[in-house]
C-alpha positions as CSV (number, residue, x, y, z in Angstrom):
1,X,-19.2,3.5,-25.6
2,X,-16.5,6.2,-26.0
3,X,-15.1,7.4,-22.6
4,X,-17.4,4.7,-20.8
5,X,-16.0,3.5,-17.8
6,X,-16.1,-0.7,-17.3
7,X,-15.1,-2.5,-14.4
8,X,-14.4,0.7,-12.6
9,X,-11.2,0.8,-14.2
10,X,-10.9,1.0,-17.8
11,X,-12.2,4.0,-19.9
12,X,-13.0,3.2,-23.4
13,X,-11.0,5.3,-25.7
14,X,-11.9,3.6,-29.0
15,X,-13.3,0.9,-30.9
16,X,-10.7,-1.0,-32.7
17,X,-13.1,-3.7,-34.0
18,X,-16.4,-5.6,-34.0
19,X,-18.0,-9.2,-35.0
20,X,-21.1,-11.1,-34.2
21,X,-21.3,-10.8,-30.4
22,X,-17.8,-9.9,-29.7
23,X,-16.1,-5.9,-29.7
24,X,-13.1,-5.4,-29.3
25,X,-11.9,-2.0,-28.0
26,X,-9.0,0.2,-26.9
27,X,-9.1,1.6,-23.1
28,X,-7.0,3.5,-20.9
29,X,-6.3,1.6,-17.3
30,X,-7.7,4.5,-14.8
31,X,-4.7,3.1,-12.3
32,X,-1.8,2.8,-14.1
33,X,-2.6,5.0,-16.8
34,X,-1.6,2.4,-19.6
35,X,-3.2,1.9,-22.5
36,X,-5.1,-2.3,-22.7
37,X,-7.4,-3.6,-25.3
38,X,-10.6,-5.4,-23.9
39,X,-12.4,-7.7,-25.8
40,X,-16.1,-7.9,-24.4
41,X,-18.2,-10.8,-25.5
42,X,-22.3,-9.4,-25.1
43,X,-25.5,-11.6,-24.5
44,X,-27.1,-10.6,-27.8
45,X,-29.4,-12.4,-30.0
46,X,-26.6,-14.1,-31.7
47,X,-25.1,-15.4,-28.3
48,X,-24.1,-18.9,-28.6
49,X,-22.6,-21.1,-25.6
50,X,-20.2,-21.9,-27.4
51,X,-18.6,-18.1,-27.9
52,X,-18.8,-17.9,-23.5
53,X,-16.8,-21.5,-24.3
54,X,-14.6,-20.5,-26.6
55,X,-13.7,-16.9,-24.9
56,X,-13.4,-18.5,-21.3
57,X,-10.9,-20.8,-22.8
58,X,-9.0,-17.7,-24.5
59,X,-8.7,-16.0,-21.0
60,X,-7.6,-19.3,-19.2
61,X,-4.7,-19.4,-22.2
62,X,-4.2,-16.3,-22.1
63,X,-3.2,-16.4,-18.1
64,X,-1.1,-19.7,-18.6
65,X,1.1,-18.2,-21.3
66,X,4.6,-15.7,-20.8
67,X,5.9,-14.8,-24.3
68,X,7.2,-11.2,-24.7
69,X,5.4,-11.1,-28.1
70,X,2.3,-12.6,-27.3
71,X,-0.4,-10.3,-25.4
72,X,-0.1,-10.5,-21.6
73,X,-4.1,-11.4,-20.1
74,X,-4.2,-8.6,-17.4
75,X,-8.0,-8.8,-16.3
76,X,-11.3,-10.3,-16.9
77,X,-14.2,-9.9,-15.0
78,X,-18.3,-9.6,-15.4
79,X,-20.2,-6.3,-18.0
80,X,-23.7,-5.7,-16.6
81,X,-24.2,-2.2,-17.7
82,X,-27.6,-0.8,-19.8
83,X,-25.8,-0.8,-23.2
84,X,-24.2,-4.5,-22.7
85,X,-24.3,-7.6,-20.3
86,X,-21.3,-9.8,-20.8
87,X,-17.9,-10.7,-20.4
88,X,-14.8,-9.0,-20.8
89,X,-10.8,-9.9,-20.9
90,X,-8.5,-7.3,-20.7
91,X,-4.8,-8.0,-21.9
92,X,-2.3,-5.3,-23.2
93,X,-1.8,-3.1,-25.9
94,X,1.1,-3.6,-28.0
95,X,1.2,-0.3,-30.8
96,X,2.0,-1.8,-33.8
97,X,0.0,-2.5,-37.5
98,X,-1.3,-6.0,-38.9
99,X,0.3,-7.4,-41.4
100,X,-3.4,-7.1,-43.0
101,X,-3.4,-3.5,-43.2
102,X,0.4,-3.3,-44.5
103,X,-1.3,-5.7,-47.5
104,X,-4.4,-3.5,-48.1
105,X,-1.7,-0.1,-47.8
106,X,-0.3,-1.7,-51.2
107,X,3.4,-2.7,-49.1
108,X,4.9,-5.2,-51.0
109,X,7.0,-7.8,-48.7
110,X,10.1,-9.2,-50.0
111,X,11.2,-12.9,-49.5
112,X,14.3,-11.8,-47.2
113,X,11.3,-9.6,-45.4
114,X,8.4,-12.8,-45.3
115,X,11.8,-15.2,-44.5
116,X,12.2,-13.1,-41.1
117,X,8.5,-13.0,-40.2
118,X,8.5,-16.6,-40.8
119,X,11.1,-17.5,-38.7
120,X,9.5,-15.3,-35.9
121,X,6.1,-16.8,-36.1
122,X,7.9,-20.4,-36.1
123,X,9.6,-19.3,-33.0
124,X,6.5,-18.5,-31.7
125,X,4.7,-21.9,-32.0
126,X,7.5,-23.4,-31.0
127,X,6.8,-22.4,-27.5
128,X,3.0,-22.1,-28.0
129,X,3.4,-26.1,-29.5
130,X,5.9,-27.1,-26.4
131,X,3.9,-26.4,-23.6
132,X,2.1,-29.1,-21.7
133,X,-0.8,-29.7,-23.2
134,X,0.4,-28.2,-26.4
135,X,-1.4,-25.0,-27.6
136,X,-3.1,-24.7,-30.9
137,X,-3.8,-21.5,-32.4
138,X,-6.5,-21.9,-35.3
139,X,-6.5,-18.8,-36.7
140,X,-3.4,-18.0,-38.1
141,X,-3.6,-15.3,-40.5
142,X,-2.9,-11.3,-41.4
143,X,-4.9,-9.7,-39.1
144,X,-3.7,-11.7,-36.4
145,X,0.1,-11.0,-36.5
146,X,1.2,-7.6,-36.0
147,X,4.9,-5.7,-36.4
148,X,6.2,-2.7,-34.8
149,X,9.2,-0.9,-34.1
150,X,10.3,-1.8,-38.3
151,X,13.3,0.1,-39.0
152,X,15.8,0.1,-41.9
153,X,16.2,-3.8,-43.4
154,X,14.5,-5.6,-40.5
155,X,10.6,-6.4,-40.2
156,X,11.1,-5.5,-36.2
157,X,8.9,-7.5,-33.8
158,X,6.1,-9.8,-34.9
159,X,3.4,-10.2,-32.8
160,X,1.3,-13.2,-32.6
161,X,-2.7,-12.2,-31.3
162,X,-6.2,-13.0,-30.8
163,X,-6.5,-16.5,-29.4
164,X,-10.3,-16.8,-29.7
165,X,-9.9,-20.1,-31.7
166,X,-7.1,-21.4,-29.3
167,X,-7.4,-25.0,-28.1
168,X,-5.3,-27.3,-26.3
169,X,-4.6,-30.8,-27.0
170,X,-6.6,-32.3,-24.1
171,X,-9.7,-29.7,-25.0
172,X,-10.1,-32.2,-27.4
173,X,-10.5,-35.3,-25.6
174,X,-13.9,-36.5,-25.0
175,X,-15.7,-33.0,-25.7
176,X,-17.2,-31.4,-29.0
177,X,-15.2,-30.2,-31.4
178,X,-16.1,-26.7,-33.0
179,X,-15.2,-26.1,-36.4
180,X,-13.7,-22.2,-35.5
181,X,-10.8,-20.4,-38.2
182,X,-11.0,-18.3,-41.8
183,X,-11.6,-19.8,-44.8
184,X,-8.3,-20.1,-47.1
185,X,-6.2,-20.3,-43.9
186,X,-7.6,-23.6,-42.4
187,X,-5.9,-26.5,-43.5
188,X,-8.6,-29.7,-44.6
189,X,-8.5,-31.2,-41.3
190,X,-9.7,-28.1,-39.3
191,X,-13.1,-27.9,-41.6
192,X,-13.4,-31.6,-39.8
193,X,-13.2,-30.3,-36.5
194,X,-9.8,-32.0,-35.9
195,X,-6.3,-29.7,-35.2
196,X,-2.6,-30.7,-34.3
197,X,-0.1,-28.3,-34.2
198,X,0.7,-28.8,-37.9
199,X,-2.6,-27.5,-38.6
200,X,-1.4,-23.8,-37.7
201,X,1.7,-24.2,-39.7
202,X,-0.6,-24.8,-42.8
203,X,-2.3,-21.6,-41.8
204,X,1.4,-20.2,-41.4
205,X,2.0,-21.1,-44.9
206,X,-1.4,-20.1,-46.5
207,X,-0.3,-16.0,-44.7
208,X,2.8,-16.1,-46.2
209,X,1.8,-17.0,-49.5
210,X,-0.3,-14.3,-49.0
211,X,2.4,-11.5,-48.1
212,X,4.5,-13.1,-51.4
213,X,1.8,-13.0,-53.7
214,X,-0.2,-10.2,-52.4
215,X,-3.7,-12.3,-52.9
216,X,-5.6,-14.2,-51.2
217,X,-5.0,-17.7,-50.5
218,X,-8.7,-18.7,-51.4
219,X,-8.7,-16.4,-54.3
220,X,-5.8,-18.5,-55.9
221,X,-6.1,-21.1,-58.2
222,X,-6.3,-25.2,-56.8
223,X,-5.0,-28.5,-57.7
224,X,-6.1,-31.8,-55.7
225,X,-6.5,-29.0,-52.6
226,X,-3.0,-28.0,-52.9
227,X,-2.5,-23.8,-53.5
228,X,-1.2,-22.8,-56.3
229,X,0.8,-19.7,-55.7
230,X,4.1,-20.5,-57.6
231,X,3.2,-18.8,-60.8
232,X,2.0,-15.6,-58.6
233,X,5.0,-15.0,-56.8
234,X,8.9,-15.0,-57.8
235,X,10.7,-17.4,-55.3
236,X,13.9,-18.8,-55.0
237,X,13.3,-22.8,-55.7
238,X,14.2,-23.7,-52.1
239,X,11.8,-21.1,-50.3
240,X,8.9,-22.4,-52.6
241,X,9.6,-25.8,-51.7
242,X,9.2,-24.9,-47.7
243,X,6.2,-22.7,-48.6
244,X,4.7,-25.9,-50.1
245,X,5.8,-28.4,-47.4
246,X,4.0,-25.9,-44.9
247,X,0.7,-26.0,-47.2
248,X,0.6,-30.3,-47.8
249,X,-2.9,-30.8,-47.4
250,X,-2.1,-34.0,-46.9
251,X,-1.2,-33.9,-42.5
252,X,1.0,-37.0,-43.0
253,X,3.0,-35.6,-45.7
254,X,3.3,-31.4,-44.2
255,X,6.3,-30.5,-42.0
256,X,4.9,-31.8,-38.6
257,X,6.4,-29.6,-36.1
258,X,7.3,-25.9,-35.8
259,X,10.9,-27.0,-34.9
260,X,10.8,-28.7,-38.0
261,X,10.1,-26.0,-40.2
262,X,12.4,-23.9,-38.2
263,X,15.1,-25.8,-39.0
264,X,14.3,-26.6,-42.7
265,X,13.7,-22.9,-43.0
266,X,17.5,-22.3,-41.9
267,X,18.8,-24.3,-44.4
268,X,21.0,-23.2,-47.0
269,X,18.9,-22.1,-50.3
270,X,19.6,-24.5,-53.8
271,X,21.1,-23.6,-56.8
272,X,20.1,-26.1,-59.1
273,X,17.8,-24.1,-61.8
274,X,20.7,-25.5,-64.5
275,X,19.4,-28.4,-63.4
276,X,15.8,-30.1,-65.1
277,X,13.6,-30.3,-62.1
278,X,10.5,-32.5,-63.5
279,X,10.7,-36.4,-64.0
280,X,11.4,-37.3,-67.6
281,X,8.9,-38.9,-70.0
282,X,8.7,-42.3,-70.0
283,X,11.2,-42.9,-67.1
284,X,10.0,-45.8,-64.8
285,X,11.6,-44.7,-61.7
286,X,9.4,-44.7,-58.9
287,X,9.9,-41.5,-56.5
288,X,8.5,-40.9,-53.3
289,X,9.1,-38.3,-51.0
290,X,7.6,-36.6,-47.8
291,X,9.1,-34.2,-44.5
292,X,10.5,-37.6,-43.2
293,X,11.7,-39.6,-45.9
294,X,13.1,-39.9,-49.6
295,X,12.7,-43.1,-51.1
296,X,14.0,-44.1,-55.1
297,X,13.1,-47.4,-56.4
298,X,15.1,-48.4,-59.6
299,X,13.0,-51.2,-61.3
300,X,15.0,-54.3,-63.0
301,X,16.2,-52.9,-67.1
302,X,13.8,-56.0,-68.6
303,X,14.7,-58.0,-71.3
304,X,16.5,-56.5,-74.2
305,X,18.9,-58.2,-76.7
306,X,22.1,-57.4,-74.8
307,X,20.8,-58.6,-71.9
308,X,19.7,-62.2,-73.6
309,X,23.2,-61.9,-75.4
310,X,24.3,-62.2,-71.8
311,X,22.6,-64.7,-70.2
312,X,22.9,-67.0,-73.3
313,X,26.7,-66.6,-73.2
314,X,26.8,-66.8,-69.3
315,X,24.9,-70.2,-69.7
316,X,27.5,-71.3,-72.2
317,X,30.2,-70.0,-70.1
318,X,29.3,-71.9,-66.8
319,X,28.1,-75.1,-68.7
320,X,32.0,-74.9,-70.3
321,X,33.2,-74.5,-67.1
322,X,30.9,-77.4,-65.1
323,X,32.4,-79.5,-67.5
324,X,35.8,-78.8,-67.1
325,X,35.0,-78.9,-63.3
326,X,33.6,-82.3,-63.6
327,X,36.4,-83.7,-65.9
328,X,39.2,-82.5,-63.7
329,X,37.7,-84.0,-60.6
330,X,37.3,-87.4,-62.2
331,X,41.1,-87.5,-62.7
332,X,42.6,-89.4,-59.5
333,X,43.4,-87.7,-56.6
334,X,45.7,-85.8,-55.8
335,X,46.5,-85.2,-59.3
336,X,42.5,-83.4,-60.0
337,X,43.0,-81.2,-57.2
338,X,45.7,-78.3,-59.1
339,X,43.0,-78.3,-62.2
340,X,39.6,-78.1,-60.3
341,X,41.4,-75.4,-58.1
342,X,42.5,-73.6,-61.4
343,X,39.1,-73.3,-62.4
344,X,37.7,-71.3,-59.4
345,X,38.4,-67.8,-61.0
346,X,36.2,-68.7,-64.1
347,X,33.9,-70.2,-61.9
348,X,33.6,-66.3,-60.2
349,X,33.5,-64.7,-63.5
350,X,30.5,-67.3,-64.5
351,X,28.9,-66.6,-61.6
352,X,29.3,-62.8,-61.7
353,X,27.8,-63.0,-65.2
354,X,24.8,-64.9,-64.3
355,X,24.5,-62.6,-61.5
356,X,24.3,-59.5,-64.0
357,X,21.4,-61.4,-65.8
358,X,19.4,-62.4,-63.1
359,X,19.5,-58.9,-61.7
360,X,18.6,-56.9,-64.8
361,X,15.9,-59.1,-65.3
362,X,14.1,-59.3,-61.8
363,X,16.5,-57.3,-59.4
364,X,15.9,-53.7,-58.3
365,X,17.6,-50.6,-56.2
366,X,16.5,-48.7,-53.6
367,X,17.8,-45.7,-52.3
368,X,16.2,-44.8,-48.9
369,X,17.4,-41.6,-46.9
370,X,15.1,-40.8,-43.9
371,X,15.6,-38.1,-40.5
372,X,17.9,-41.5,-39.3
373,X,20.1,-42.7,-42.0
374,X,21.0,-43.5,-45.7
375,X,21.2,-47.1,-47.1
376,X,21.2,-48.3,-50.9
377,X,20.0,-51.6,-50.8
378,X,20.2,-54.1,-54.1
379,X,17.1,-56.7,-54.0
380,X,16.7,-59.8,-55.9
381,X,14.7,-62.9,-55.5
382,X,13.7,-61.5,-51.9
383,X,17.5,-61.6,-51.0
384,X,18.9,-58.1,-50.4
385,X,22.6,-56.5,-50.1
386,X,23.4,-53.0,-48.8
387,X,26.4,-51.4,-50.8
388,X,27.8,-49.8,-49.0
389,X,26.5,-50.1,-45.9
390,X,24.2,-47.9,-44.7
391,X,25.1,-44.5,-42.8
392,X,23.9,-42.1,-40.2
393,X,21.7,-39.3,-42.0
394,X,23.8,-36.3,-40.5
395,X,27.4,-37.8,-42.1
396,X,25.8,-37.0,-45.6
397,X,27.9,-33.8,-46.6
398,X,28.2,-33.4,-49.9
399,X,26.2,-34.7,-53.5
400,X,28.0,-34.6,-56.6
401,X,26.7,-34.5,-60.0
402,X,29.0,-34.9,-63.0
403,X,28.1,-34.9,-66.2
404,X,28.6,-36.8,-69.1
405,X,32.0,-36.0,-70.4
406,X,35.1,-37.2,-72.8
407,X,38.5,-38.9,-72.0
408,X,41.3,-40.1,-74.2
409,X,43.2,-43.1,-73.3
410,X,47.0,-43.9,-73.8
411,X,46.2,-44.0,-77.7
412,X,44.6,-40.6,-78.3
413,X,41.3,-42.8,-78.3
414,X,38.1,-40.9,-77.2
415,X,35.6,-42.6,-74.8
416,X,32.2,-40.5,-73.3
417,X,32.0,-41.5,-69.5
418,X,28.2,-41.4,-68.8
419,X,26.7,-38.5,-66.7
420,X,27.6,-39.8,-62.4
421,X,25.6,-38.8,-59.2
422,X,27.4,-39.8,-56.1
423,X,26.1,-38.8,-52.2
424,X,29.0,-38.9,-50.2
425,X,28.2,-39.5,-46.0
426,X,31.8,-39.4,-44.4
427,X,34.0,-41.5,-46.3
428,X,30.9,-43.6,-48.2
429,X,30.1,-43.1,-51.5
430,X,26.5,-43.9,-52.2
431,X,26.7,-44.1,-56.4
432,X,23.4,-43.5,-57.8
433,X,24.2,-43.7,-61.7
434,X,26.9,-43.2,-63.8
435,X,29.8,-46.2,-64.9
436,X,28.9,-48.1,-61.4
437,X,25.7,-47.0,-61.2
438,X,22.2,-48.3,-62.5
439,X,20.9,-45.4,-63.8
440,X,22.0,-44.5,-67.6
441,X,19.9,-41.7,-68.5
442,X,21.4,-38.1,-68.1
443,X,17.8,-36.6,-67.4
444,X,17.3,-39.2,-65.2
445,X,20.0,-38.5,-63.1
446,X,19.5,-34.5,-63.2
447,X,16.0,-34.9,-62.0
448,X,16.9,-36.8,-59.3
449,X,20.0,-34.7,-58.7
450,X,17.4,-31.9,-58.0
451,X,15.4,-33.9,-55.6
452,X,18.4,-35.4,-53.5
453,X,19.3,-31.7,-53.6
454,X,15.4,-30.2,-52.4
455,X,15.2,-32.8,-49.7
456,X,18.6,-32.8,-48.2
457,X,19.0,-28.9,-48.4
458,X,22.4,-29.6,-50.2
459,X,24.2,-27.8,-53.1
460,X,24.7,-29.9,-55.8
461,X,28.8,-30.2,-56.6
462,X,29.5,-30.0,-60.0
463,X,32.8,-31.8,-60.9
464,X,34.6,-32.1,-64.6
465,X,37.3,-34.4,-65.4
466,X,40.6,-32.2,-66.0
């Protein structure tokens, strides 16, 4: 078709690609002289209605969208010629390489280099995802994403192309779905026929595990559908993390929005590998976590003989001081009212005693942080008590871990003060373990020092006694 002339306009210059009914192909505009790509669409004996569906649907997306790095639709008009009979759209040429044929050219992107696409892609969908109805890619991958004008430490312009799988929300409504993307990029729900715009941030994050790892997404090993790229690529911690809230197979649990992953792209990296980042053996702390919400559930400590020692000597204590109580109120009045008051404070103590008991036997603490707030709540008997009070989410600045460390009193006598992790929001200390804490265990409170830390995008403080 070289040097063909279609639409009495646009001479064919080159072919630049071809699948089952479609070509795509690079052409010279006879009256402006600029270079376009068409991509025809040909009644062959593969033709099925839903290509003309799917590549109308491209065109009409095409002519609704204004993004300086998405392809502008220019044309698109009828092929009746004797080599073809079809459809064609013409949109423009933008000069620049797919990120597929860097790969197969051997380049090797660094994480500062796929951190820059990233954000550029997310920028992208953010405007593709916020228009009204929002539009879904579906075929986000290497060969679709092309950069030009690369010069010295920067990626230059990434282009986002080919929206022959684009669908809008409301395309969806009441019609058929068709199961269109590339294996390895698709995220589970796609192979069901079912997209949100999460589902092309999974297909985000399958390409730029690719460009890290330099294989395929597909070709990498599995785990309960999850990919498995950590062991083929050398990330820091926090960038793996993001790469693996982008691939969640599970769509309640992945990053929902591009905005989202923007912003969780832009925060600060962690430096916690000093830290132990997997939950200890045997530790019955129950942790849950997703894009929206951290939850840590600290079960009662059980029975164990300093905890009987405790409520057998609380029982004694308060039966002691009931019967004090009882005798000093007998006395006549006003004489019994000095002695019952002076019993009040070991009254409190009793109480606080019993308290201690009943809690490590059937109370628990939960931490909860979501996008809203912070709260640590103590639960017991169905009653619960927030200490402190909870906090708004964005007054959380700072998270402190210290560990476990001597002091000397007055005497020259050495104590060990247990490992502490404290999340400070504004002037509120949230204590998670340590002397005021419940949790003991120094593992305990690293792993969970390096979760606080993963979610939250905060350093972890270190702080030493002097």
């Amino acid at each position: 078709m070289t040097k063909e002339i279609l639409g009495d306009r646009y001479e064919v210059q080159q072919h630049l690609g071809k699948k089952a009914g479609r070509r795509t192909l690079l052409a010279r505009d006879l009256l402006t002289q600029e270079l376009v790509v068409i991509k025809l669409l040909s009644f062959g004996g593969d033709f099925e209605w839903d290509d003309l569906k799917l590549f109308e649907r491209e065109a009409e997306t095409l002519k609704s969208l204004s993004h300086p790095f998405i392809p502008k639709y220019l044309d698109y008009f009828e092929v009746n010629s004797p080599a073809i009979k079809g459809f064609a759209l013409v949109q423009t040429y933008i000069s620049a390489q797919t990120l597929e044929q860097y790969l197969k050219a051997g380049h090797l992107f660094t994480e500062a280099e796929v951190k820059q696409i990233a954000k550029a892609l997310l920028e992208i969908l953010c405007y593709l995802h916020g228009l009204h109805p929002p539009v879904i890619h579906r075929d986000i991958k290497p060969s679709n994403i092309l950069l030009g004008d690369r010069s010295g430490n920067s990626v230059g312009q990434v282009y986002l192309v080919d929206f022959g799988s684009v669908q809008t929300v409301l395309a969806t409504e009441g019609a058929t779905r068709t199961v269109v993307g590339t294996y390895g990029y698709m995220p589970p729900e796609q192979f069901g026929g079912r997209t949100v715009p999460a589902s092309d941030l999974y297909s985000l994050g399958a390409t730029l595990i690719y460009l890290v790892t330099g294989i395929h997404p597909a070709d990498l090993p599995q785990k309960d559908f999850r990919i498995q790229f950590e062991s083929a690529a050398n990330l820091n911690p926090g960038f793996s993390h993001w790469l693996r809230s982008l691939i969640e197979p599970n769509l309640e649990r992945r990053l929902s929005s591009a905005a989202q992953a923007l912003k969780a792209l832009d925060k600060p990296q962690l430096h916690t590998t000093a830290l132990t980042i997997g939950k200890p053996a045997g530790s019955k702390i129950q942790l849950t976590k997703n894009s929206d919400a951290l939850e840590i559930i600290v079960p009662p400590v059980g029975f164990h003989p300093s905890i009987v020692f405790t409520g057998l000597f609380a029982i004694a204590w308060n039966s002691f001081i009931l019967f004090w109580t009882i005798g000093a109120l007998s006395a006549p009045f006003p004489i019994n009212l000095p002695f019952a008051l002076f019993s009040l404070p070991f009254w409190g103590a009793g109480c606080f005693m019993m308290y201690n008991f009943l809690f490590s036997v059937w109370g628990r603490i939960r931490l909860r942080l979501d996008q809203r707030q912070i709260a640590l709540t103590y639960e017991i008997l169905g009653l619960k008590f927030h200490r402190p009070r909870s906090s708004s989410r964005h007054n959380i600045t700072k998270l402190v871990y210290t560990p476990p460390y001597f002091t000397k009193d007055s005497e020259g006598n050495r104590s060990q003060v247990p490992a502490q992790l404290d999340i400070w929001a504004g002037v509120q200390k949230y204590q998670v373990g340590g002397s005021g804490g419940a949790i003991k265990s120094e593992a305990e409170l690293e792993w969970l020092a390096y979760e606080l830390s993963d979610w939250l995008g905060l350093e972890i403080k270190g702080e030493k006694a002097s």
